[in-house]
N, C-alpha and C positions, 0 to 999 in steps of 0.2 A: 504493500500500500504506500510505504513512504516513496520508496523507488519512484512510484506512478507519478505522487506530489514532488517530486525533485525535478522529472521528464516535464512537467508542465510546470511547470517555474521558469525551468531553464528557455521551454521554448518561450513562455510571455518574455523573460528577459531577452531572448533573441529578434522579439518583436518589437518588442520596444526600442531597442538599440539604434535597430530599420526603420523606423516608422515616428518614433518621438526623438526629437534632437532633445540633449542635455541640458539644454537652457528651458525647452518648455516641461520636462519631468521635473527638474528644480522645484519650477513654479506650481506644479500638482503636489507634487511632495512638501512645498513649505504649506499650502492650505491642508493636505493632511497632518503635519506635527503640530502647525498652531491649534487645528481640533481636540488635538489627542492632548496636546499642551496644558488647553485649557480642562479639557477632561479631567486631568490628573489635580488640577489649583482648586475645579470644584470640589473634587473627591476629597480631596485632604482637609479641604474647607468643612465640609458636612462631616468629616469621621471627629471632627475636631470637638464640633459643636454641638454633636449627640454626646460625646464624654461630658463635655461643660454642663450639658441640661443636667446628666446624672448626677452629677457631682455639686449642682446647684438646686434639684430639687430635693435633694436628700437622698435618692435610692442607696443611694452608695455610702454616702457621708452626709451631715451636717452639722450646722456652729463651726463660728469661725476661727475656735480655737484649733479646729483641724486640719486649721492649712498647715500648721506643722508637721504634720503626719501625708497630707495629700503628692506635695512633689517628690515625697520619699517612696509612694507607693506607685506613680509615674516612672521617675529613675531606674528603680528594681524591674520593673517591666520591661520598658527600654535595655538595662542592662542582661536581662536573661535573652530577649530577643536578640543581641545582637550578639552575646556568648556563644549559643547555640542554633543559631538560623542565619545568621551574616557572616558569623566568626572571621570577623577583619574591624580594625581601630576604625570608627565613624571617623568621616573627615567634614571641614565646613562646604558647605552645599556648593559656593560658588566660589570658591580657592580650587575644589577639587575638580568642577568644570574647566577653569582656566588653565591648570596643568595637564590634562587632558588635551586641551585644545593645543598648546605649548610644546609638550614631549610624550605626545602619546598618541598623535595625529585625529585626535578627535574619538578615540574610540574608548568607551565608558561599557563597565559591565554593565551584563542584563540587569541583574541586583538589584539597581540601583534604579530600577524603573519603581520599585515594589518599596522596598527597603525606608525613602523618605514618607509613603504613604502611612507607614505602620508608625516609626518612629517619633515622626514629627507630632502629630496629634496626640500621642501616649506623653509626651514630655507636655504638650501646650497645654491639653486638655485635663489635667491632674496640675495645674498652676506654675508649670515652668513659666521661665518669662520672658518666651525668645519666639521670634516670628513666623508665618509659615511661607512664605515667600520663597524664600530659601530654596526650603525644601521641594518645594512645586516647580521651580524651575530645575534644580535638580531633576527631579523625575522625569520631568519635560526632555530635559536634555540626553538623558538615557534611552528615552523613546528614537529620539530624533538620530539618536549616533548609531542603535543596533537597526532603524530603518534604512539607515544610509548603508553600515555592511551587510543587509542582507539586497539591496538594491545594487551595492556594486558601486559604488559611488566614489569617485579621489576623497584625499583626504581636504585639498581646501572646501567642497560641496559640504561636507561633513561638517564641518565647521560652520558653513556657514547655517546651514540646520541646525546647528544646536542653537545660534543667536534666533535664528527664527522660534523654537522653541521657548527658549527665554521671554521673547516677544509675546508668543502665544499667551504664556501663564500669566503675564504678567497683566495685558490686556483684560484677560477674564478675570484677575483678581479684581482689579480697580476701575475695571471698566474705561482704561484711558488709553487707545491704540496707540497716540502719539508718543506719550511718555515711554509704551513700552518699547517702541521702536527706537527713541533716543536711548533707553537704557542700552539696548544689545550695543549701539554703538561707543558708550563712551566707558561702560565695563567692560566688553569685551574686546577690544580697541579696535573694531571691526571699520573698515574704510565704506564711509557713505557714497557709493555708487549708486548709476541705475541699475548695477549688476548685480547689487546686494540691496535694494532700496524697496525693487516690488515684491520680491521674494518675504519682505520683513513686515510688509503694508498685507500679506497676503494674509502670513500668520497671525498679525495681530489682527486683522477684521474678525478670521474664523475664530479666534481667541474671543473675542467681544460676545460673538455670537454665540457660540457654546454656555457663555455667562447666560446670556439673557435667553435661550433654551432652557437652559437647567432650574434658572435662578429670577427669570423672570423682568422686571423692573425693579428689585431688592438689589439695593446699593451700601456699601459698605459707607459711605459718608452720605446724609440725605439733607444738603444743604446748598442753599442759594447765598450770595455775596448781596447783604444788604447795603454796609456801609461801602460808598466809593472809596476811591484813595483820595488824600487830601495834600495837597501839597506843603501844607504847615506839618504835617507829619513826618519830614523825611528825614530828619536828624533821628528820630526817634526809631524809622527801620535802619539807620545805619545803627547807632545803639546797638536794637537786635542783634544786625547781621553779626555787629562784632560778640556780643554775649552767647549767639550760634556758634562762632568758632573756638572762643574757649570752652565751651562745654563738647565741639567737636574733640579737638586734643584732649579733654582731659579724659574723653570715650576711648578712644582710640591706643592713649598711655594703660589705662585701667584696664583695658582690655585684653593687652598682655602681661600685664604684673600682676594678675587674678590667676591668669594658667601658669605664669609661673610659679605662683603659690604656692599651685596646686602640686608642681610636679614633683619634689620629694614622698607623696604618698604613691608610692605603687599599686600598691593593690587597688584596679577600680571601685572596689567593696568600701573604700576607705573616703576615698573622693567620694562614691557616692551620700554616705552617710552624713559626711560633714559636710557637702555642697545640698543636698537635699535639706539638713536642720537648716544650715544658714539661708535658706531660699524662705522655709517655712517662717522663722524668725521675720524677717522682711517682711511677710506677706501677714503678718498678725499684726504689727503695728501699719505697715501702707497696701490694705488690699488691693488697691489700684496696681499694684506690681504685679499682678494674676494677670498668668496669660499672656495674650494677646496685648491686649490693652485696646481695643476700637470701642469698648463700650464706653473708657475710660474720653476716648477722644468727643465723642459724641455728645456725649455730657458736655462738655468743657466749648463745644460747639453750638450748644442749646440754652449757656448761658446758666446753666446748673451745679457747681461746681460742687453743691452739698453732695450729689449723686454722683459726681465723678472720682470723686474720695473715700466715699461711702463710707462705713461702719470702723472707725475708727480708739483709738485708747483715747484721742483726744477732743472726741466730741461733744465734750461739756465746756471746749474755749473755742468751739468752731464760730461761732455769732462773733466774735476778732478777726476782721481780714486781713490783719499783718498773721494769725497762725495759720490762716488760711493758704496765703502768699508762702508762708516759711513752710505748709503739708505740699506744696508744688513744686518748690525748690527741693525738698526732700526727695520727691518722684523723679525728678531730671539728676537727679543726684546718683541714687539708688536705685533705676530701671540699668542701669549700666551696671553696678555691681550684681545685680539679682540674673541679669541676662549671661553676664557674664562664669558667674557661678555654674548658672544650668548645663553651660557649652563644660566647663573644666569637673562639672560632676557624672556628665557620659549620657547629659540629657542634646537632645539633637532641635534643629531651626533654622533659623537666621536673623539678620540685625538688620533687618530695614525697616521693619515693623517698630520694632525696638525704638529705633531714632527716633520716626515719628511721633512716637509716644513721648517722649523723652522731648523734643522739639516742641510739642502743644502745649504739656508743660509747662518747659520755659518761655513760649511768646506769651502764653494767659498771665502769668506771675508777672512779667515785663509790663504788659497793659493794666494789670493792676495796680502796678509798683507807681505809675505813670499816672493814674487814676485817684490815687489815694496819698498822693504825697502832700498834698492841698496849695497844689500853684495854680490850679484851675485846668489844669489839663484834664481832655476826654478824648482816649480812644477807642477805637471799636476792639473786645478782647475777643471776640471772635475772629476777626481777620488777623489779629495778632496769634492767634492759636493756629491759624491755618501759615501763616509766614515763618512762622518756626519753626515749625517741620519742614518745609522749605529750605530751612536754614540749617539744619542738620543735615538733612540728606545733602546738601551740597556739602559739606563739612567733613562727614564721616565717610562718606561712600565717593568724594573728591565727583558728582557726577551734577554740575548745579544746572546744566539743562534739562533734564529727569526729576529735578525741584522744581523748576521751573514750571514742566508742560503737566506736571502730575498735578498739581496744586490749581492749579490752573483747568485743567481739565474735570480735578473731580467735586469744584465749586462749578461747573456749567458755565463757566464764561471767562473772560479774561480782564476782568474790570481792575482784577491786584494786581496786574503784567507788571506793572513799575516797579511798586513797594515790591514783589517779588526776586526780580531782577537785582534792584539795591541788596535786600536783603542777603539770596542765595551768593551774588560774586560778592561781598565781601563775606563772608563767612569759609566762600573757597580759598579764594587768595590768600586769607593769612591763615588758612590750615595748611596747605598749601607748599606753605614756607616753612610753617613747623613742623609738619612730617611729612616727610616724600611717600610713604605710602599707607595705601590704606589697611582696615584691617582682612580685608581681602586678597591684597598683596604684598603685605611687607614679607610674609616669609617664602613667595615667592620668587621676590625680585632679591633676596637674599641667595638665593639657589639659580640663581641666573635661568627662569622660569617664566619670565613676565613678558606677556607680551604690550605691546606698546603703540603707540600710532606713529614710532620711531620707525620707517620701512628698514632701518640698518641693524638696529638695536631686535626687532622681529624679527628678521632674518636668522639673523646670529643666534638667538632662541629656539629658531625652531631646528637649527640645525643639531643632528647628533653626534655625539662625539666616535660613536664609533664607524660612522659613514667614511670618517677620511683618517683612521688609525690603520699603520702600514705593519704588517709584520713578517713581513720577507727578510729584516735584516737578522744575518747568521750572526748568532752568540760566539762570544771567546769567553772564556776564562783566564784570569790573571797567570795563573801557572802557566800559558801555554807559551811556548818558544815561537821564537818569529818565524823558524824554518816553517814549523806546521802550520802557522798561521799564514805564510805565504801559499803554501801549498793546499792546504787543505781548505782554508777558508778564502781569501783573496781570489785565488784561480778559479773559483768556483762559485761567486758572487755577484754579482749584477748592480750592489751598491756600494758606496764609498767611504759607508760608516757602521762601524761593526760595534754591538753595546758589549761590554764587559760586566760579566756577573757569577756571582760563586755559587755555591751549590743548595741552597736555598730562594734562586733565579732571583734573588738581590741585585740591583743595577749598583755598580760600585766606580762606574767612569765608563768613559769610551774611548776608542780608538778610530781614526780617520785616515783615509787611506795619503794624506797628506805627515800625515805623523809619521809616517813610514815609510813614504817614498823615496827617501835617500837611504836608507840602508836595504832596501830590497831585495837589493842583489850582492849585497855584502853578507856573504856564504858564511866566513869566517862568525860572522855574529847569528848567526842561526839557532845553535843552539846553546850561547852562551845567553843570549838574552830573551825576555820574554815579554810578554803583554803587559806586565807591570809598569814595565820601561816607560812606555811607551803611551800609555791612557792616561785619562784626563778628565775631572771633573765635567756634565753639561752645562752649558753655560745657561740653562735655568730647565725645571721639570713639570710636565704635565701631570698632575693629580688625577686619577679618572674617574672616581668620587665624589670629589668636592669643585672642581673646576669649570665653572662656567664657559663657554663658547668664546664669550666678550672676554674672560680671565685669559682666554686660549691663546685670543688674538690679540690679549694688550701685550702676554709675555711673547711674544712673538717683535712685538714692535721693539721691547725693553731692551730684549735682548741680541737683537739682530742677528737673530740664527734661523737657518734653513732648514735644519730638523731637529725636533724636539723630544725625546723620550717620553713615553706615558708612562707609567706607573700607579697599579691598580692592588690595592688591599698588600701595599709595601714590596709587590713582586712588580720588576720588569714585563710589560704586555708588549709595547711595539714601539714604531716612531711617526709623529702628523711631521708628513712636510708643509713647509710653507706654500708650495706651488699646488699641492691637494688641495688644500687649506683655501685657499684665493679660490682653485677652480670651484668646488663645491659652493661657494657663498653664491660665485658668481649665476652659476644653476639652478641654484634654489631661487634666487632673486627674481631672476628670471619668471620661474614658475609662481612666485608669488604675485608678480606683477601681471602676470597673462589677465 
């Protein structure tokens, strides 16, 4: 039977091949992954939100003292699920797509279609406090990479369907095609082409529409822009912007000195316990750190701020809107520690949700701040809620046209285009400055992983190191006599440089057929002298491990050498010439550029 589906496969792909050019299966292929895209953003959405009713009508649990108990019995799920059914370390949703895209030609296990489905919602749904975004594009992206190798697809197509993907979910979460389509481009550092522009336009429509099949006219934001922008206001979005970008960095710094906390405990068992208590601790004095947080933004959007706080230790001084102000700075504070926590205790998501939450926050607190100070000022805290997050996501996610068209898009109009604008580039700018990457990709571009809107810096990326490693050159050994190494190696070599290494294939110097060439034929030293004589430190060494492409090609420049040793796990592998080295880039360039 399979035989039979294999013969009829191959021939639809034999008809296809004849009959549809690759530019027009692209374009049927990206309206299929933005469907299936969106498929996957809804799924996770609904698996999410039937945990939340559980766990919010009581069936499961109730009283709020059991949010301490609640992300610990998420985690433990999460953690057996992925012991025993994934058995491999979760990675972050969209760090693990752009390595993928990077050094792995776009190709993502199956896994990983299923894997965010289950995950993501068990961590959200049970009160972690990390986003599903993430994870939906993930899954998206899994879809779109195992369609691409069962369609036979190169690897730039493949790629390019995963930003379509991205697009897809991201469409059907927020109902915004444009934002999604600027996100693939300015995270994935994908080049805005016509070649890559209908392809994204395809996925995001079917993404939208999948939304509004499944989901109807049910909008995650359900608000209209009352107040205009005012132009007496604009010192006060620059304020913002700048207040978005130090609570952008101080995300983005917490975000790694949280895992790094974390990592002296080994035992996931251990992280889990202590990341779970310290989540639940959080979540008993500032509920609003449950979850998600949209219901949190909603509130905060409807001008309710008692219900976006909700049931707090402190609400016999809530009628004070300075502790009011100081329960919101608390949440912009502590959404990034609590999110943080869930990622470094083995709970799964992502941080775009996060920011948001975290951005509403702090513009509501800012317009009240500005409101209550008594110089007479009145701003609208609702456009200051929705410019905050605006302000964050340009901030932390370095993406502020994605702030922009999302904010903009999922208020129905573009009346804040200004204040948003002001807001989101300065919030980039000076994050910008203060860290070069996000938390998306610093430990990529650490690992010379990153791709870039650099065409040189990409390149170089995607190239691999073992494409242009040579290992035709013949080993000597320091003991060996020149006789034999004339004869037995030299005469019988094809190259000019011969590596020197002892009996543990230790690289310990080399020898070059110019080190040798005057005594070649001086008999008499044959077998009084040997390779020792004669070899010579490399004038610098390839890592095959640790060495970046760009690492590859700076030492190449440093050192003004033609061929360089690799060295892999302390043993001698081979040698990159420089003239491989050029031709390859040159190739690949090439092919990226088509």
């Amino acid at each position: 039977m399979s035989t039979h589906k294999n013969t009829y496969f191959t021939r639809f792909l034999k008809w296809r091949y004849k009959h549809i050019s690759n530019k027009t299966f692209t374009h049927i292929m990206s309206v299929v992954v933005g469907l299936l895209a969106g498929l996957a953003a809804v799924t996770i959405k609904n698996i999410t939100y039937f945990i939340e009713s559980l766990t919010e009508k009581g069936i499961i649990f109730s009283g709020n003292e059991l949010h301490f108990i609640l992300p610990i019995i998420g985690l433990t799920l999460v953690y057996l699920y992925v012991k025993y059914v994934h058995k491999e370390k979760l990675q972050h949703a969209i760090s693990s797509i752009l390595f993928a895209l990077s050094k792995k030609k776009g190709i993502i296990p199956l896994k990983k279609i299923w894997t965010p489905l289950v995950t993501a919602p068990l961590t959200v749904g049970f009160g972690g406090s990390t986003g599903l975004l993430g994870p939906a594009v993930a899954s998206g992206a899994a879809i779109s990479s195992n369609m691409g190798g069962l369609f036979h697809v190169n690897a730039k197509t493949r790629s390019l369907l995963i930003a379509c993907a991205s697009a897809g979910a991201i469409a059907s979460i927020f109902q915004s095609p444009i934002a999604a389509i600027i996100f693939a481009v300015e995270v994935f550092s994908l080049d805005l082409t016509m070649i890559s522009m209908l392809p994204l336009l395809l996925a995001s429509i079917s993404g939208v529409l999948t939304s509004y099949f499944f989901l109807g006219n049910e909008v995650l934001f359900d608000f209209s822009v009352i107040h205009t922008f005012k132009v007496k206001d604009t010192l006060f979005y620059v304020a913002l912007g700048i207040c978005t970008a130090f609570i952008s960095i101080y995300f983005t710094r917490m975000y790694f000195a949280i895992l790094k906390l974390f990592k002296p405990f080994k035992s996931p068992k251990y992280r889990l316990l202590i990341g779970g208590l310290a989540i639940g601790a959080m979540l008993y004095f500032i509920p609003a750190l449950y979850g998600e947080g949209f219901g949190f933004i909603n509130s905060l959007l409807e001008g309710d701020h008692l219900k976006a706080l909700g049931e707090t230790p402190f609400n016999e001084y809530i009628d004070n809107i300075w502790v009011v102000i100081l329960l919101l700075f608390s949440i912009t504070v502590f959404k990034a520690i609590a999110t943080t926590t869930t990622f470094a205790a083995g709970g799964a998501g992502g941080i775009f949700i996060p920011t948001m939450v975290m951005g509403s926050a702090l513009g509501n607190m800012v317009a009240k701040i500005i409101n209550n100070i008594g110089l007479g000022f009145n701003v609208s805290e609702s456009n200051f809620t929705l410019i905050g997050m605006a302000g964050l996501i340009a901030g932390v996610i370095h993406a502020p046209l994605t702030a922009i068209f999302l904010i903009a898009e999922i208020t129905g109009g573009y009346e804040l285009f200004v204040p948003l604008m002001i807001t989101a580039s300065i919030s980039y700018l000076i994050t910008k400055n203060v860290v070069d990457h996000t938390i998306y990709t610093r430990e990529l571009a650490q690992r010379g992983a990153l791709l870039t809107h650099d065409k040189d810096q990409t390149v170089l990326t995607l190239m691999q190191l073992d494409e242009v490693v040579e290992k035709n050159f013949t080993p000597v050994h320091p003991e060996t006599t020149l006789g034999k190494m004339v004869h037995s190696v030299v005469s019988k070599s094809s190259r000019n440089i011969f590596p020197v290494i002892d009996n543990k294939d230790t690289l310990i110097g080399i020898v070059s057929l110019d080190d040798i060439r005057e005594f070649m034929f001086d008999t008499t030293l044959y077998e009084s002298t040997t390779v020792e004589t004669f070899m010579h430190s490399a004038p610098e060494h390839i890592f095959y491990s640790t060495d970046s492409m760009q690492k590859v090609m700076q030492k190449f420049q440093d050192s003004g050498a033609w061929n360089l040793p690799v060295i892999k796990d302390g043993k001698y592998l081979g040698f990159v010439s420089k003239s491989k080295l050029l031709t390859a880039y040159r190739r690949k360039l090439i092919n990226f550029t088509k």
